[in-house]
Phi, psi and omega in degrees: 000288176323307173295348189292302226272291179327314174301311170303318168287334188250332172266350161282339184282318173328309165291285234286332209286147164073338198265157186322301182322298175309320174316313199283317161310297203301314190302289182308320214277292181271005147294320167271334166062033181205067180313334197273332190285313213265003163256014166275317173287336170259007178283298161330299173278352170248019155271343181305301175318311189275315145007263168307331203269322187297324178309291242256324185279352182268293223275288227315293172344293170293005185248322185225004165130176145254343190297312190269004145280330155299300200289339187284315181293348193276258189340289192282003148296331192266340151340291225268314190293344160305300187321327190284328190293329198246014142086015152283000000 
């Protein structure tokens, strides 16, 4: 168990670093000058987020494979990433 929540915990703190969301909180932060409201609210929306993804990644597999729940998550990875490269 303690390796599930460690693995889980070092790649999202990992992912998370540096990346827009964080900019963006940093951003919120100092606009608002009310650091506690706006890491309450972004705490919030990425336990929600994160949530649905745990929901969806626990049913989804079992509905539609895992191979085609990878190959369908690669493909919109690689999607958004066009999108960011052509500046949509």
């Amino acid at each position: 168990m303690w390796k599930i929540f460690l693995t889980s915990f070092g790649i999202m703190f990992l992912a998370e670093l540096g990346d827009k969301t964080q900019l963006a909180v940093l951003s919120l932060a100092g606009r608002f000058r009310s650091p506690w409201t706006v890491f309450a609210g972004a705490a919030l929306a990425m336990v929600l987020a994160t949530g649905i993804g745990v929901l969806v990644g626990n049913f989804l597999p079992s509905l539609i494979g895992e191979r085609s729940v990878r190959f369908v998550s690669g493909g919109l990875f690689i999607l958004f990433g066009i999108l960011v490269l052509a500046g949509k």
